[in-house]
The first five atom37 places (N, CA, C, CB, O) and aatype in JSON, in Angstrom:
{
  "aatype": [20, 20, 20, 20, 20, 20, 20, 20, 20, 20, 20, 20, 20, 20, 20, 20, 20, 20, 20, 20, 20, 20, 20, 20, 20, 20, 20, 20, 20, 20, 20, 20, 20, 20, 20, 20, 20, 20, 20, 20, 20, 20, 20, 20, 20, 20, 20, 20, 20, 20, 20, 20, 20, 20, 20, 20, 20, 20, 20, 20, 20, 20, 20, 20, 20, 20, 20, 20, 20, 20, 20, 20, 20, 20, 20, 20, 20, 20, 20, 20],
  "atom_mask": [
    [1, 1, 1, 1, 1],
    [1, 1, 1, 1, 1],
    [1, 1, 1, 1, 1],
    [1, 1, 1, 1, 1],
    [1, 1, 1, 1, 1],
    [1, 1, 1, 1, 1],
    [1, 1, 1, 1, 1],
    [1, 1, 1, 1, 1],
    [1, 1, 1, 1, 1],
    [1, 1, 1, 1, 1],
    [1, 1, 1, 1, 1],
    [1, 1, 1, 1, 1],
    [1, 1, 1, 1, 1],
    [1, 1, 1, 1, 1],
    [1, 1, 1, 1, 1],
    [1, 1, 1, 1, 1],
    [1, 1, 1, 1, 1],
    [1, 1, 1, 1, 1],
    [1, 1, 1, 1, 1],
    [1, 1, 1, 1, 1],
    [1, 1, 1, 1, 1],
    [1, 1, 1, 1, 1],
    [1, 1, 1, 1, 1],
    [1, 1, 1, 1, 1],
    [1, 1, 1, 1, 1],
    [1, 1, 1, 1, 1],
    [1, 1, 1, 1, 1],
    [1, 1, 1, 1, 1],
    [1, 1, 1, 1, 1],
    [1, 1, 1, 1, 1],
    [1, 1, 1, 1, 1],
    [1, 1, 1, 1, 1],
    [1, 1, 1, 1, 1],
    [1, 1, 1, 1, 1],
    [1, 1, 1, 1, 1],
    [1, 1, 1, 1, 1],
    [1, 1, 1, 1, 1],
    [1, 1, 1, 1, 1],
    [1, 1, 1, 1, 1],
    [1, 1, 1, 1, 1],
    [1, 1, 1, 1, 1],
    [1, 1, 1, 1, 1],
    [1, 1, 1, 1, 1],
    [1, 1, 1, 1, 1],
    [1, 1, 1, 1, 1],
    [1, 1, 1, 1, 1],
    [1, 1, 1, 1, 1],
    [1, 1, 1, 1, 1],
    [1, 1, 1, 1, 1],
    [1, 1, 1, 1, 1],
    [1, 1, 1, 1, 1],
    [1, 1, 1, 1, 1],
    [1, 1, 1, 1, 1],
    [1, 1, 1, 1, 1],
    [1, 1, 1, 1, 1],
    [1, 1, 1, 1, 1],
    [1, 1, 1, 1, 1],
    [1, 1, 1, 1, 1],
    [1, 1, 1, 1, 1],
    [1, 1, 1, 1, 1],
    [1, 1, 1, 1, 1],
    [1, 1, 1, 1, 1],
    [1, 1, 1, 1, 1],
    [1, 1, 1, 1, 1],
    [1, 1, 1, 1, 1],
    [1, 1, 1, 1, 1],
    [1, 1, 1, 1, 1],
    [1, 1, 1, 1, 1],
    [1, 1, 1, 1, 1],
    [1, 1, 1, 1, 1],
    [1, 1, 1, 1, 1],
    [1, 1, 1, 1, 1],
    [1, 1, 1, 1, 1],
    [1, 1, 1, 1, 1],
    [1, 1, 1, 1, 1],
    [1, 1, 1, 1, 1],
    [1, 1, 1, 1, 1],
    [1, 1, 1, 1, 1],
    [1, 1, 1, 1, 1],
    [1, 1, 1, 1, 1]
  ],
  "atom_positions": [
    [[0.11, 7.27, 5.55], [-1.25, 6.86, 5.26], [-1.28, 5.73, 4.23], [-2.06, 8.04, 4.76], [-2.17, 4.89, 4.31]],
    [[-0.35, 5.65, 3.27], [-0.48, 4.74, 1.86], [-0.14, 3.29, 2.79], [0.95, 5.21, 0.26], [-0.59, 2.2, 2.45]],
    [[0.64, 3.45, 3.87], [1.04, 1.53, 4.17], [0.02, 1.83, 4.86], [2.66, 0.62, 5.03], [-0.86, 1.15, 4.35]],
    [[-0.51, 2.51, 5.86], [-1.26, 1.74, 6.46], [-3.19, 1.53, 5.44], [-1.18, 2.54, 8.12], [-4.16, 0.88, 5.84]],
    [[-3.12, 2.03, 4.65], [-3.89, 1.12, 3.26], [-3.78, 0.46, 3.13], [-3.93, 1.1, 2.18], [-4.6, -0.45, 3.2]],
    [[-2.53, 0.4, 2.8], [-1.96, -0.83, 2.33], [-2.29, -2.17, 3.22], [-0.45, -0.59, 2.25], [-2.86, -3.18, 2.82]],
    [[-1.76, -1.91, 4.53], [-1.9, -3.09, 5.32], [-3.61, -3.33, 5.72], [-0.89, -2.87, 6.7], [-3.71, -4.55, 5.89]],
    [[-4.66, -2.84, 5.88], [-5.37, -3.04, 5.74], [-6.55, -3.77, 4.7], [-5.19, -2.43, 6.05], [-7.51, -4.5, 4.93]],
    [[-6.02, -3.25, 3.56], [-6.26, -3.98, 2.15], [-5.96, -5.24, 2.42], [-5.41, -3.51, 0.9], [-6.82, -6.11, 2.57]],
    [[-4.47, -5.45, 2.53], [-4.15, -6.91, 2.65], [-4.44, -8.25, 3.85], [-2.89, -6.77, 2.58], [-4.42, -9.47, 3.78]],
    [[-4.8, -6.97, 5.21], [-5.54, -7.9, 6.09], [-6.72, -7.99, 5.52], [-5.68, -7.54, 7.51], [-7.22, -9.04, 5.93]],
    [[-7.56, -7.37, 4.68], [-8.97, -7.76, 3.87], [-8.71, -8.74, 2.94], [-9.67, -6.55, 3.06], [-9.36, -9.78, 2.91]],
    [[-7.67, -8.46, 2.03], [-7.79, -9.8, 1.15], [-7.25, -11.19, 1.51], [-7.15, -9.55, -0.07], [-7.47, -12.24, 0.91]],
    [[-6.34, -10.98, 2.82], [-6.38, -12.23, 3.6], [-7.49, -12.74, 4.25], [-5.56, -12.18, 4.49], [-7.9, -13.91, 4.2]],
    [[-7.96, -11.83, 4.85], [-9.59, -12.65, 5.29], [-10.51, -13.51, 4.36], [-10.68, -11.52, 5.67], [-11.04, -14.6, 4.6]],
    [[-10.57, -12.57, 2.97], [-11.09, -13.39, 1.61], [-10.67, -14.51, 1.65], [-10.71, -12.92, 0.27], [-11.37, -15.49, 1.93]],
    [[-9.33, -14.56, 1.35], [-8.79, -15.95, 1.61], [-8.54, -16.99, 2.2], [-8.3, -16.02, 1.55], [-8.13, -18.06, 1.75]],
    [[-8.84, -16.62, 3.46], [-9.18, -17.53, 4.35], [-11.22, -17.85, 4.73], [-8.22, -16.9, 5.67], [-11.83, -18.46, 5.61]],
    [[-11.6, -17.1, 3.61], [-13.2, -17.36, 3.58], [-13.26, -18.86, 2.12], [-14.26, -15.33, 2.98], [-13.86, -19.93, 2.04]],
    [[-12.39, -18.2, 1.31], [-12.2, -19.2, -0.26], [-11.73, -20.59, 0.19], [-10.83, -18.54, -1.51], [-12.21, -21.63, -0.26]],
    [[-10.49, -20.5, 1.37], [-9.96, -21.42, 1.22], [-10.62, -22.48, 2.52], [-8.51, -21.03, 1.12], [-10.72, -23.71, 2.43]],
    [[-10.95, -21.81, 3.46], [-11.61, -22.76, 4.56], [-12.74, -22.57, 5.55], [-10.72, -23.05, 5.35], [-12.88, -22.87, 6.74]],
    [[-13.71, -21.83, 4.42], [-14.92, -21.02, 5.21], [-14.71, -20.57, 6.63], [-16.19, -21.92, 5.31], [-15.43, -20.85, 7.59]],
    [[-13.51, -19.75, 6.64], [-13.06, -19.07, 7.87], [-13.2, -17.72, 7.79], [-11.73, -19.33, 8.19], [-12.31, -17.09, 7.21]],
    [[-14.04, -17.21, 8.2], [-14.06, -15.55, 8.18], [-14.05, -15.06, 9.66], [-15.5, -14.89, 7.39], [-14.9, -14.95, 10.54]],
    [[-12.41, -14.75, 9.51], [-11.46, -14.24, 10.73], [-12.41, -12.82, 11.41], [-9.58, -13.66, 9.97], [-12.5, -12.84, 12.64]],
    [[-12.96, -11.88, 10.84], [-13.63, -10.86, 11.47], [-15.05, -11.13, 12.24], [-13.8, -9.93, 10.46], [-15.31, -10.7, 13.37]],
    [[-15.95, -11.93, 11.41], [-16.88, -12.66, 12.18], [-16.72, -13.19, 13.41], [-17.22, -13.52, 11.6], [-17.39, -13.13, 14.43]],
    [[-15.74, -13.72, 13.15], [-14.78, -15.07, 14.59], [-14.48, -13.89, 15.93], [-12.36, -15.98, 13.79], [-14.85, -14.09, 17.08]],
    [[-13.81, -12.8, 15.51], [-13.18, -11.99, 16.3], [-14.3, -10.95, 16.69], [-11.93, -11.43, 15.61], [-14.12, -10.63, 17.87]],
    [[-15.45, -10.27, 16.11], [-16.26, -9.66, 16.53], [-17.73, -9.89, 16.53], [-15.99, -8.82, 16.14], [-18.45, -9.06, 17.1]],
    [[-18.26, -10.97, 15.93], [-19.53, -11.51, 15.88], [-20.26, -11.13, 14.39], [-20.35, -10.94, 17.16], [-20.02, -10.35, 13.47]],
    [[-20.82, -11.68, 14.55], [-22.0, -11.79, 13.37], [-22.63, -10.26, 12.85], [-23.4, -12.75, 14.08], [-22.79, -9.52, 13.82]],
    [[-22.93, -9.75, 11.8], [-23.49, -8.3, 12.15], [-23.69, -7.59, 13.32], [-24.53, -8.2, 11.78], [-24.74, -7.29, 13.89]],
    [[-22.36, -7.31, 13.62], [-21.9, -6.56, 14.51], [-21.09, -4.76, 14.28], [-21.05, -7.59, 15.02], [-20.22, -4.34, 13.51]],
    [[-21.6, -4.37, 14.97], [-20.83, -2.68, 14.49], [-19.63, -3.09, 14.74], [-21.16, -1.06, 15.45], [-19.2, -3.53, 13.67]],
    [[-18.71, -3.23, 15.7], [-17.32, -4.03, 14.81], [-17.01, -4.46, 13.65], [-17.01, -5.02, 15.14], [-16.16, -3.94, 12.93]],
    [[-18.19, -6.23, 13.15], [-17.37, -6.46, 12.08], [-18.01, -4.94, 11.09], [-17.65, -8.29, 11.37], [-17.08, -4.35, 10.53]],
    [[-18.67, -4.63, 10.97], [-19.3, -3.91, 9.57], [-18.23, -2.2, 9.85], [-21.73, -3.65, 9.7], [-18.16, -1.25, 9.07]],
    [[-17.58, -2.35, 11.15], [-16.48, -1.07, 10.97], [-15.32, -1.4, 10.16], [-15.85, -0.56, 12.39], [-14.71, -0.7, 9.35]],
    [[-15.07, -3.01, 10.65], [-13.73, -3.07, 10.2], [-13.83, -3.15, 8.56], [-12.95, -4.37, 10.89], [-13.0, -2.57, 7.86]],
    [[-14.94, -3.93, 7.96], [-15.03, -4.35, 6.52], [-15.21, -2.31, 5.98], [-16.84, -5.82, 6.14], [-14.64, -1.84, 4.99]],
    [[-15.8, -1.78, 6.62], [-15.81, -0.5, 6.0], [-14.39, -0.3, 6.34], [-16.92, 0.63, 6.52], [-13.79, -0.37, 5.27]],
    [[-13.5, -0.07, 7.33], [-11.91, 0.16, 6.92], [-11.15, -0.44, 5.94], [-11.13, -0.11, 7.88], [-10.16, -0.01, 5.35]],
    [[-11.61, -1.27, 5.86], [-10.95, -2.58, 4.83], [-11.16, -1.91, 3.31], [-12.03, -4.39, 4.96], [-10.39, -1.78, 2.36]],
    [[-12.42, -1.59, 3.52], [-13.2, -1.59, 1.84], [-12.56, 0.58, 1.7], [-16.11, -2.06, 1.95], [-12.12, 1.05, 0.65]],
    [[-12.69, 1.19, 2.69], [-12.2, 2.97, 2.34], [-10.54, 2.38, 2.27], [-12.61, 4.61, 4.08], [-10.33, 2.53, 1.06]],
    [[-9.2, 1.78, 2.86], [-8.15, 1.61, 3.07], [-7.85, 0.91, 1.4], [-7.97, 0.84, 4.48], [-6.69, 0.96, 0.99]],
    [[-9.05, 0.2, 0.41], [-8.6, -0.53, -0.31], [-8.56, 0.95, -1.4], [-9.45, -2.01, -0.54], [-7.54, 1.47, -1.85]],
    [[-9.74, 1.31, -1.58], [-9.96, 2.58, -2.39], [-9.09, 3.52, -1.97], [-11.32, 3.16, -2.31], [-8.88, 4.12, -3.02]],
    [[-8.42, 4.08, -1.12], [-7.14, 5.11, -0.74], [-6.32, 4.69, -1.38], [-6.56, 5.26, 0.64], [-5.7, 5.54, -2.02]],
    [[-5.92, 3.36, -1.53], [-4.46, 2.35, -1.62], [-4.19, 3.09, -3.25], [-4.77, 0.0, -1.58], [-3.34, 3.89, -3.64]],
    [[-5.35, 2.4, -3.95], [-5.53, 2.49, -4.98], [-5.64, 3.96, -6.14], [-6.38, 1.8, -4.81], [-5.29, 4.07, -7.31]],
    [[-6.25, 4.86, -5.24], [-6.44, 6.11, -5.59], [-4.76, 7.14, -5.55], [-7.69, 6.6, -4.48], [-4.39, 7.97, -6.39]],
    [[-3.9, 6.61, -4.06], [-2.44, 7.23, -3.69], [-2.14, 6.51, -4.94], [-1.47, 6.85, -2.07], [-1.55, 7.25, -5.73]],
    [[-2.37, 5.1, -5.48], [-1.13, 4.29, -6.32], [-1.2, 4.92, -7.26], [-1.15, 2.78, -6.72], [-0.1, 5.15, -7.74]],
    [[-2.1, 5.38, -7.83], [-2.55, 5.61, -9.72], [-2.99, 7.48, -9.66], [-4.64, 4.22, -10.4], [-3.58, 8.07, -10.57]],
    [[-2.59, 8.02, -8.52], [-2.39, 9.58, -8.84], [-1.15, 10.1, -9.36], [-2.57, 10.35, -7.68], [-0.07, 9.56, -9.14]],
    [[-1.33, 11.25, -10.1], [0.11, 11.26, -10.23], [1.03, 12.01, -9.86], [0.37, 11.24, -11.13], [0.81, 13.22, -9.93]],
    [[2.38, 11.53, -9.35], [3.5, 12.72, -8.8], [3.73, 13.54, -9.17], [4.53, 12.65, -8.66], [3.51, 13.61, -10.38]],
    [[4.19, 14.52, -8.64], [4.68, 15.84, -8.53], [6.02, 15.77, -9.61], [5.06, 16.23, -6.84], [7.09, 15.94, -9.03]],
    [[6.08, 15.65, -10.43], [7.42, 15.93, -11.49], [8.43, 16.44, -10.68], [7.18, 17.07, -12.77], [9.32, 15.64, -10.4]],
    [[8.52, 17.55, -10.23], [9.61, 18.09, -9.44], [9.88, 17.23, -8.46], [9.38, 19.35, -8.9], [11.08, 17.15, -8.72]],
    [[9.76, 16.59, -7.65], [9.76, 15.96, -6.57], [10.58, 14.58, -6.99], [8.28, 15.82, -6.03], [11.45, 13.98, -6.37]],
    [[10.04, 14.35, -8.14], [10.55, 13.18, -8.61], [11.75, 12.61, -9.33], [9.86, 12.94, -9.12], [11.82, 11.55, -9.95]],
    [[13.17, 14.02, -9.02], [13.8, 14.2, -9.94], [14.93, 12.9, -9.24], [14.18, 15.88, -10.24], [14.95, 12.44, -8.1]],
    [[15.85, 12.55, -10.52], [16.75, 11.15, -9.95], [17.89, 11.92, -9.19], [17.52, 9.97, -11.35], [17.96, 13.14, -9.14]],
    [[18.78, 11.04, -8.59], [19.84, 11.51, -8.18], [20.66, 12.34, -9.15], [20.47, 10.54, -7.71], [21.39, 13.31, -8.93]],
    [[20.4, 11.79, -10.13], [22.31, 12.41, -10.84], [21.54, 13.81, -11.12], [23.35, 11.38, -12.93], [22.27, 14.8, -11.25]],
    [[19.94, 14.03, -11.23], [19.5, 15.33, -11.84], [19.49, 16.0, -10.69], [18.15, 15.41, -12.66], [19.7, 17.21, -10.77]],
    [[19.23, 15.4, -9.37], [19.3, 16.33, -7.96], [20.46, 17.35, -8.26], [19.71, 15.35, -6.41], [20.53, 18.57, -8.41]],
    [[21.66, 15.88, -8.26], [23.54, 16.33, -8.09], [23.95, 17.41, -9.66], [24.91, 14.24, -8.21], [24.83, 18.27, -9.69]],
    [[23.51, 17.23, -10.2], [23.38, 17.91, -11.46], [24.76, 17.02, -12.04], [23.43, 19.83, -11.37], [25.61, 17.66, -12.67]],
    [[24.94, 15.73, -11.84], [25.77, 15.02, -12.59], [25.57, 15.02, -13.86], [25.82, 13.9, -12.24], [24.42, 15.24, -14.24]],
    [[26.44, 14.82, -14.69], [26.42, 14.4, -16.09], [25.9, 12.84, -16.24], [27.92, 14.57, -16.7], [26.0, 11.89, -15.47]],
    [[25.35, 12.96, -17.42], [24.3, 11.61, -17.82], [25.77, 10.84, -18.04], [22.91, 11.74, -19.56], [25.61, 9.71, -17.6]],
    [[26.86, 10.95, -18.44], [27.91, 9.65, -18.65], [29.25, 10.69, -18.33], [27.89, 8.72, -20.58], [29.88, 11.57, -18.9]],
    [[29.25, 9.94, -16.97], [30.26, 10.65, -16.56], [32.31, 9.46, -16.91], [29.58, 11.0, -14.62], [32.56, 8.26, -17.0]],
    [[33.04, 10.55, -16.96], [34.64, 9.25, -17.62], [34.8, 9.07, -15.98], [36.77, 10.2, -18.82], [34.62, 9.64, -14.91]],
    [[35.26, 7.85, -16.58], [36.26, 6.61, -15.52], [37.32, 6.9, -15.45], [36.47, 5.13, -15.88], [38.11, 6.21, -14.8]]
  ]
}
């Protein structure tokens, strides 16, 4: 679920950018003018940006997150 946020977000803020940079707004072009298309996709765009953001800045599971050497129960400095 987080990439495909992700990729959605970023097909939204590419569209921005191609609105900033050459009054091109790629969703208009592709589904028309106030259209239930475009106003689905900008609502995927705009829930996919808020998910992105909400998965990025929650926080993990501590356990889950343990490193290798604490998985392997290695020693922090192991001899050569």
């Amino acid at each position: 679920m987080y990439k495909t946020a992700l990729i959605l977000a970023a097909v939204g803020a590419l569209n921005w950018g191609l609105v900033a940079l050459f009054s091109f707004n790629l969703v208009t072009f592709l589904f028309g003018i106030d259209s239930i298309l475009t106003n689905a996709v900008y609502l995927a765009v705009a829930l996919a940006a808020v998910a992105a953001v909400a998965i990025e800045f929650t926080p993990t599971n501590v356990a889950s997150t343990k490193t290798t050497r604490q998985a392997t129960n290695e020693p922090a400095h192991s001899r050569y």
